[in-house]
N, C-alpha and C positions, 0 to 999 in steps of 0.2 A: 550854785554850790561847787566850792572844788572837791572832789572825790577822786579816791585810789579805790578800783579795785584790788584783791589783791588774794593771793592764796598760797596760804602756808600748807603747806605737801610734809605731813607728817611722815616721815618715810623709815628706812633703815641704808647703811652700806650693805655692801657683802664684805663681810671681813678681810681686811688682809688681801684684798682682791682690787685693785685701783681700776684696772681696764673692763671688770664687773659693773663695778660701783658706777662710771661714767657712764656706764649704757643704761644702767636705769635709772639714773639720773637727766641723762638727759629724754628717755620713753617716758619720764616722770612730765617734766617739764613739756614737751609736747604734745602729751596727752589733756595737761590745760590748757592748752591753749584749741586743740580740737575740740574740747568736753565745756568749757567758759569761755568763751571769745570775747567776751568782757574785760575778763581780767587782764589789768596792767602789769602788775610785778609778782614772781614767784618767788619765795622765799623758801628753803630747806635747810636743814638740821644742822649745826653746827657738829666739823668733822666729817662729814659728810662726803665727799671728794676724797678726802685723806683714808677713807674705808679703815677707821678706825674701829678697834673691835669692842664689843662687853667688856666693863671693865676688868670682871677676871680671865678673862682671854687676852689679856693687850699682853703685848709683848715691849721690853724695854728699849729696841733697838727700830720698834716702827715708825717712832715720827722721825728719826732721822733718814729712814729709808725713803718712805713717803716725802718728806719736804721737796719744794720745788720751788723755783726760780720766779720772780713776781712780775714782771710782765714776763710768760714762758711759754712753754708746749698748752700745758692744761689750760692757762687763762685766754690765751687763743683761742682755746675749743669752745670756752663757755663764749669767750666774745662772738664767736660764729654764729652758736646755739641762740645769743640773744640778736642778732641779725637774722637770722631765718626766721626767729617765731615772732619777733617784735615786741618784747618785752623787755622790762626791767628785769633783772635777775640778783638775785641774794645767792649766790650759791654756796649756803652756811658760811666756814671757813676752812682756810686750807692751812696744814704747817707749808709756814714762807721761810727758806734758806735764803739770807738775807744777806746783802756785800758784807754787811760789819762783824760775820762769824757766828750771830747769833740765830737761833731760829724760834719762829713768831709764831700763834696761831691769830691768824688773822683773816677776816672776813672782808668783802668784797661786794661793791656793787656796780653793777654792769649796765650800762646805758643799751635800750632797743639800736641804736645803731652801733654797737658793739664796742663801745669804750670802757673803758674800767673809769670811772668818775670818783670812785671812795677806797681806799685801804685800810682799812682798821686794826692795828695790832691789841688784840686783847691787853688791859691792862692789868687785871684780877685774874690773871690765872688759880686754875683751882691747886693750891699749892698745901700738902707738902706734895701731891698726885700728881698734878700735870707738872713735865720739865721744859716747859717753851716760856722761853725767856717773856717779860712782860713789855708790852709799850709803854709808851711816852705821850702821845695825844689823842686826844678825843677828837671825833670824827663824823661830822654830816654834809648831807648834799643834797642838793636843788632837785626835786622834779618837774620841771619846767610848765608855769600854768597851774599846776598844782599847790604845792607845798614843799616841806624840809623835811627830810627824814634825816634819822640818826642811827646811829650804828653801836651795840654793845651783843658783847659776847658772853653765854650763861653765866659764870659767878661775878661778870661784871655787876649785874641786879644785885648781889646781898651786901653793896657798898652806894648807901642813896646819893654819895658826890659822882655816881654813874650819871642818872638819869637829873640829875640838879644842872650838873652839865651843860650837859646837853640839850636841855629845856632852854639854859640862859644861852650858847647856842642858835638859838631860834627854832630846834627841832619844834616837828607836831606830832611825828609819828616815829617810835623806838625802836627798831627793827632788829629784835635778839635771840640770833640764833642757839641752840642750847644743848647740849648735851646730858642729860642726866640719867642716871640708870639707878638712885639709891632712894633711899628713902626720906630724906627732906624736900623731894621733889613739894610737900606741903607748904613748906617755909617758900619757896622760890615762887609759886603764885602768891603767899600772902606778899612777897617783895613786888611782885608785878601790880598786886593791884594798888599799893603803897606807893609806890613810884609812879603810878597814871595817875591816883587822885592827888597826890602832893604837888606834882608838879603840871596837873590840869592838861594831860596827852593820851593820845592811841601808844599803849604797849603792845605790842606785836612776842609774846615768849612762845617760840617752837621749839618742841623736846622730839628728840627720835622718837621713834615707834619699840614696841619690844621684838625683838630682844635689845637693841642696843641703846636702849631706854622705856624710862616707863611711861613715853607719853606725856597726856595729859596739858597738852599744848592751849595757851588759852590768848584770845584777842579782849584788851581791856580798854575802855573809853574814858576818856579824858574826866568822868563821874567815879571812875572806879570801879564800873558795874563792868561782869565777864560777859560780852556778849557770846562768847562762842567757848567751849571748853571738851576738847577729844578725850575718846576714852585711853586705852593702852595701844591699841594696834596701830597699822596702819591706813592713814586718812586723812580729807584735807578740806581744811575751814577755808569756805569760801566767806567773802564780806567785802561791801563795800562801804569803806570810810567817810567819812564827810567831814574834813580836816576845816570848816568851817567853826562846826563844832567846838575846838577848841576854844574860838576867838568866842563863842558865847560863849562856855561855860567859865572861862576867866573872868570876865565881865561882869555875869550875869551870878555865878556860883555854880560850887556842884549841889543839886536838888533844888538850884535855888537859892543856896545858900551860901557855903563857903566860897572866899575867893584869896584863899592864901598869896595865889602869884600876885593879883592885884596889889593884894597886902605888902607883899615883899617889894613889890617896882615904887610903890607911894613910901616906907618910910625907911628903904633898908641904906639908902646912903648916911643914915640919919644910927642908924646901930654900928655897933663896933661888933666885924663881921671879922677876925682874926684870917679864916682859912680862903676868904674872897680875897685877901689884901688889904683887908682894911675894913670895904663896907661892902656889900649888893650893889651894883650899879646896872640899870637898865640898859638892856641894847635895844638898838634901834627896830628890832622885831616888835619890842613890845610898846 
């Protein structure tokens, strides 16, 4: 079997406090790895590092205060942080002050031996709300031995050309960290479980803790069943994937039965698929 373990750290910042936020961030982060010595990769909340606040406490001048330089001070610390403990690290996303003027929220993934291996600038920002400029590419990377994760940022999910992507991609596992604090957080798992069974993947959706969200962070399987689902506070789904998984349930179907991807690899050169370029074409993953 190739498996990731893996644990989403439902957590909070401390508002408005960056050099707060890092230290429990990183007692977060060390504490799973003393508490699950299993677990491969930690993943936490989107905004997270940037000690963003409740939405009615956000202030319009903090992501530009907050931004920061992308290989810089901070992404050094987490590269450390993921050298010392030996893990993978998601560390949500940070606002990235970027050379071209613009600034991103973009999330990151951190090799155990301390590399940044994925940059993701969100491309759906929550807009007219969020003012960080949107990206440009979709973004996944190898876990060696393992499998292919992906990378999407919360309102990335309520546009399914996120997770369609990045399935065609090769992703197995959707690693999206999230912010939410309102009340469709309802609609954001129905897209989580919509986007695992569509496109036959591990969704990974982690939402802050309250206050700075409401939670409710959920791990969905390639069938679209929620294996794990928090309540509001803070806390953290342990799980160990089996990105095998995928490759039967494409196969085989979900319950058994559906195999949409299949579907789509056998006749989609064969459809006029306007927003592919024309048609579906398989890559070499599948």
């Amino acid at each position: 079997m190739r498996t990731l373990a893996i644990a989403a750290v439902q957590t909070t910042p401390v508002p408005h406090d960056l050099r707060a936020t890092w230290e429990r961030f990183a007692d977060r982060v060390r504490a799973v790895r003393d508490t699950f010595p299993h677990v491969q990769l930690v993943v936490v909340p989107e905004l997270m590092l940037a000690a963003e606040a409740p939405l009615l406490q956000a202030r319009a001048d903090w992501m530009r205060e907050a931004a920061v330089a992308i290989p810089g001070p901070l992404t050094d610390r987490v590269c450390a942080l993921a050298r010392e403990t030996g893990l993978w690290l998601i560390p949500g996303s940070l606002y990235e002050r970027a050379d071209d003027g613009n600034t991103y929220n973009t999330a990151l993934a951190v090799s155990p031996a301390g590399e940044i291996v994925a940059r993701y600038r969100k491309i759906f920002p929550w807009q007219p709300y969020e003012q960080a400029s949107p990206g440009s590419e979709f973004v996944v990377f190898d876990l060696p031995g393992i499998g292919r994760a992906g990378l999407a940022v919360c309102y990335d999910g309520s546009f399914p050309e996120t997770a369609r992507q990045l399935a065609w991609l090769g992703t197995e596992v959707i690693l999206q960290p999230t912010l939410t604090t309102t009340r469709d957080r309802d609609m954001e798992l129905v897209c989580a479980r919509a986007n695992a069974w569509t496109n036959q993947l591990y969704v990974v959706n982690l939402n802050a803790a309250d206050p700075a969200g409401v939670g409710a962070s959920a791990i969905v399987d390639p069938e679209g069943t929620v294996r794990q689902q928090a309540g509001t506070g803070e806390e953290v789904l342990v799980d160990v994937l089996d990105l095998d998984t995928v490759a039967r349930v494409r196969a085989y179907g979900s319950a058994g039965l559906n195999r949409p991807w299949a579907q789509l690899a056998r006749y989609g050169e064969r459809i006029h698929l306007p927003m592919y370029g024309g048609t579906f074409r398989p890559t070499p993953h599948h």
